[in-house]
C-alpha positions as CSV (number, residue, x, y, z in Angstrom):
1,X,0.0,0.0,0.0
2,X,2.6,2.5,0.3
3,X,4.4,1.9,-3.0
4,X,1.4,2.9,-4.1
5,X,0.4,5.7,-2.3
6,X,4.0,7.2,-2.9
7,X,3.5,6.1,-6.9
8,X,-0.2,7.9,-6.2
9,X,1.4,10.9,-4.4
10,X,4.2,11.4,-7.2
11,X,2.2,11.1,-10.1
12,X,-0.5,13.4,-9.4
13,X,2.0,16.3,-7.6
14,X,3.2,15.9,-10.7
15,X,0.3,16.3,-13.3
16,X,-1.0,19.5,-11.0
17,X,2.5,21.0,-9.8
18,X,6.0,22.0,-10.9
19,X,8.2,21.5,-7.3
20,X,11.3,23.0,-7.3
21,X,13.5,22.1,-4.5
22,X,16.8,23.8,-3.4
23,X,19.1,22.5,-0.6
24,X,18.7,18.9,-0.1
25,X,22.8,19.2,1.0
26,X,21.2,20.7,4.3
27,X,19.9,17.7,5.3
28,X,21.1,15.2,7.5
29,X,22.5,11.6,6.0
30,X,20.6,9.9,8.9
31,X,17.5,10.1,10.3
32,X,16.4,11.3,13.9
33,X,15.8,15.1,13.3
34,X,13.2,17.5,13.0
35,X,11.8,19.4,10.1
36,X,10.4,22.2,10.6
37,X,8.4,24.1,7.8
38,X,6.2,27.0,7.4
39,X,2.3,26.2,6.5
40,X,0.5,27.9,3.6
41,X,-2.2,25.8,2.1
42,X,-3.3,22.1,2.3
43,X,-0.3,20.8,-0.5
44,X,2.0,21.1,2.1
45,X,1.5,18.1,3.9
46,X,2.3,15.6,0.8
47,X,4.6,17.7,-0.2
48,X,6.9,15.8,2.5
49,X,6.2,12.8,0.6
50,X,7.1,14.2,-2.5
51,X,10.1,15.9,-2.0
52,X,11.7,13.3,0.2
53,X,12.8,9.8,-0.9
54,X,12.1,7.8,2.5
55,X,9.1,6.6,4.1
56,X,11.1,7.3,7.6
57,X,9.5,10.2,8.4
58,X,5.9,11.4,10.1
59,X,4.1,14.2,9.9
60,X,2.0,15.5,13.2
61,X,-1.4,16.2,11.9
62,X,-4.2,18.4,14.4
63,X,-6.7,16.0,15.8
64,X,-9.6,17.1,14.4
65,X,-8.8,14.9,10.7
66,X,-8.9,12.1,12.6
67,X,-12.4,12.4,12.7
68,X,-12.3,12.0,9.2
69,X,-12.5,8.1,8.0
70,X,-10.4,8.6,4.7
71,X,-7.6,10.8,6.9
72,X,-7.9,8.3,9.5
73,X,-6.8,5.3,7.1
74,X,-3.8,7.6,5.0
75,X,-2.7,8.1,8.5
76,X,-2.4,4.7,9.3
77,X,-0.4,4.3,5.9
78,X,1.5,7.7,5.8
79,X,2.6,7.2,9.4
80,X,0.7,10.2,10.7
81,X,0.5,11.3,14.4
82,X,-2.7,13.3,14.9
83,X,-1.9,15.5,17.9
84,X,-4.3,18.0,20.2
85,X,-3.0,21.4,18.8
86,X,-4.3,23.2,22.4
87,X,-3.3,20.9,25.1
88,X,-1.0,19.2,26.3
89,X,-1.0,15.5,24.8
90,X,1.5,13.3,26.3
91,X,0.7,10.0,24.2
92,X,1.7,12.1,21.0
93,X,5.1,13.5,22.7
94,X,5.6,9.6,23.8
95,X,5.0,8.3,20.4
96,X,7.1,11.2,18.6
97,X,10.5,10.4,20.9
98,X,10.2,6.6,20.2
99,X,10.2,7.4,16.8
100,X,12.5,10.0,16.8
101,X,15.0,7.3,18.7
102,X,14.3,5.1,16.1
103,X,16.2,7.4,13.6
104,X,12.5,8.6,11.9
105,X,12.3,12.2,11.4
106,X,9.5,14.6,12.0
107,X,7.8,16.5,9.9
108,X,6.5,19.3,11.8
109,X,4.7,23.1,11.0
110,X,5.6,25.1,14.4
111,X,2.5,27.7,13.2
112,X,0.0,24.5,13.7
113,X,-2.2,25.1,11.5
114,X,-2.3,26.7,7.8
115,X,-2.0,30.8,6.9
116,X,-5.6,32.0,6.3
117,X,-4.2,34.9,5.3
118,X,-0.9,33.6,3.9
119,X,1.2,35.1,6.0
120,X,3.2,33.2,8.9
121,X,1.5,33.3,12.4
122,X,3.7,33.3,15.6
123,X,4.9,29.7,15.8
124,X,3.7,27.7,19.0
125,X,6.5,26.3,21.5
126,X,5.9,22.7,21.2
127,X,8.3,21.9,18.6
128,X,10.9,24.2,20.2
129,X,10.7,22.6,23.5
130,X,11.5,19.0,22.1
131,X,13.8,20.0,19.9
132,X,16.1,21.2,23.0
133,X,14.9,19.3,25.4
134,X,16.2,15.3,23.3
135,X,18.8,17.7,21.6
136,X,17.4,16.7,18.2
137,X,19.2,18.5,14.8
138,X,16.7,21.4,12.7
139,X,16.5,21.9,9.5
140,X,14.3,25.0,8.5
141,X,12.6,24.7,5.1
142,X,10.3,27.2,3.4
143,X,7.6,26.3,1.5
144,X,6.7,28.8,-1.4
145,X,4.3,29.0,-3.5
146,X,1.1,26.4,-2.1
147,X,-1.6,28.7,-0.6
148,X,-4.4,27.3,-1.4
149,X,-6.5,30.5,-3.6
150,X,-3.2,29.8,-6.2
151,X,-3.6,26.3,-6.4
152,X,-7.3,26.9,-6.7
153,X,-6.9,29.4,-9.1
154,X,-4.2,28.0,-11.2
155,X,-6.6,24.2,-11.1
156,X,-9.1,26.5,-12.9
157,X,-7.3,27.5,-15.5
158,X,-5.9,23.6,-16.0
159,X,-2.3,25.4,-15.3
160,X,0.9,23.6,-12.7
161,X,1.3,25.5,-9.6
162,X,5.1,26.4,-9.3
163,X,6.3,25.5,-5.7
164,X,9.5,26.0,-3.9
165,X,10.7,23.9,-1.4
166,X,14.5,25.7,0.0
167,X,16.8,23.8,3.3
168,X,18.3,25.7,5.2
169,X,21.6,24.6,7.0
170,X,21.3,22.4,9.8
171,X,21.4,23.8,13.8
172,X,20.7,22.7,16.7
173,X,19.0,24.5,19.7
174,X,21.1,25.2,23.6
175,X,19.9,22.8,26.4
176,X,17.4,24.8,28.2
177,X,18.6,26.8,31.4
178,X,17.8,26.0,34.7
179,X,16.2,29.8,34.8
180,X,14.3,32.4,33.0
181,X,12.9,28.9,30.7
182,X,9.8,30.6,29.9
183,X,11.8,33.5,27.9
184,X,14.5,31.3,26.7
185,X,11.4,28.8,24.9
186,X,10.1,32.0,23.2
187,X,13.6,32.5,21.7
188,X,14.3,29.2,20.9
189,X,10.3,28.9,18.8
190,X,11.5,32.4,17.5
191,X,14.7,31.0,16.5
192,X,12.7,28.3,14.4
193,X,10.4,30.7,12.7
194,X,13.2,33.3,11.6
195,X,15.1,30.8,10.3
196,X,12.1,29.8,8.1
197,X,11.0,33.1,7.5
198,X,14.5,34.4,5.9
199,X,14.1,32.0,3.2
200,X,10.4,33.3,2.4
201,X,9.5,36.2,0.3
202,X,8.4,39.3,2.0
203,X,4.5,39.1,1.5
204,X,4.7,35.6,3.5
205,X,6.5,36.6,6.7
206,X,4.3,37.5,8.3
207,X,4.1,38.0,12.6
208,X,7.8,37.2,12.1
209,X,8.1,40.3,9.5
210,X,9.8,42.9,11.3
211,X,11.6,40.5,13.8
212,X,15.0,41.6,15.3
213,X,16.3,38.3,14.6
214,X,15.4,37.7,11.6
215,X,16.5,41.3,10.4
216,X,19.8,39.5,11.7
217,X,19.6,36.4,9.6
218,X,18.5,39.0,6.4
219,X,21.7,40.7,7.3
220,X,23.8,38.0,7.0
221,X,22.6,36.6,3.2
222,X,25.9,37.1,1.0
């Protein structure tokens, strides 16, 4: 079933999408760390799938599509981890670090769920907090180009959607201190964002638009 659903995911990216992807030297040779991406439209999900050639990876998916039967089976198949988005859900943190130990590596969108207004909202702490806590390696990619009224639009008028996927370098988040955790887990989410956000055109930044630290990253583009 999933050389099929990879064949299925391919071929129809594919027919409805031209993916351009820049920086696969970014990532990692082995498994075990997080990707962390910015979330514009519902494409972005398989476009994991896509752009990756390994099934050892999962995607965190909010809890609510599992209500759905048809999400609830891909899930099964596409090794989904539906998660509760507002509280705190220890049987999806339990499951993430056995996979992560396994060498998997996590797909994750720090914003939770996708830009209305296709801009980046502030990212929530969740994947900052595991990230430093196990020590796992981050690699920031940006996604361009999937909100969802272009791919509408561009269905309509039977033309491919051009999308960018760009890796950033690899880096890896401080232990947390013993004090002041509360600001240092802000930085450390902000840390995540800008690094997404400095690969993003302007429109698409966002809350993370006129951020000190990502004018810092800007600044330091050759």
């Amino acid at each position: 079933m999933k050389k099929f659903l990879r064949w299925l995911i391919h071929a129809v990216l594919k027919l409805l999408t031209k993916v351009e992807a820049i920086g696969y030297e970014n990532l990692p040779e082995k498994g075990g760390f997080v990707i962390a991406v910015n979330h514009l439209g519902f494409l972005d999900a398989p476009m994991a799938y896509y752009a990756l050639d390994t099934w050892n990876l999962f995607v965190l998916v909010g809890e609510k599509w599992e209500e759905n039967p048809l999400l609830r089976w891909l899930g099964k198949h596409l090794n989904f981890i539906f998660v509760d988005r507002f509280n705190p859900d220890l049987r999806a943190i339990r499951e993430m670090i056995k996979r992560m130990e396994e060498g998997q590596t996590l797909v994750i969108a720090p914003e939770g769920t996708r830009a209305r207004d296709e801009k980046m909202a502030q990212g929530k702490p969740g994947a900052a907090y595991l990230a430093s806590k196990m020590q796992w390696p981050i690699v920031p990619v940006a996604i361009i180009g999937t909100e969802d009224r272009i791919f509408k639009g561009n269905l309509k008028r039977f033309k491919r959607t051009h999308i960018k996927l760009i890796a950033g370098k690899t880096f890896t988040l401080p232990p947390f201190p013993k004090k002041n955790r509360e600001e240092k887990l802000q930085e450390y989410t902000d840390e995540i964002m800008c690094r997404i956000a400095a690969m993003l055109p302007e429109k698409n930044r966002g809350y993370y638009a006129g951020h000190p630290r990502l004018m810092e990253l800007l600044a330091e583009k050759p």
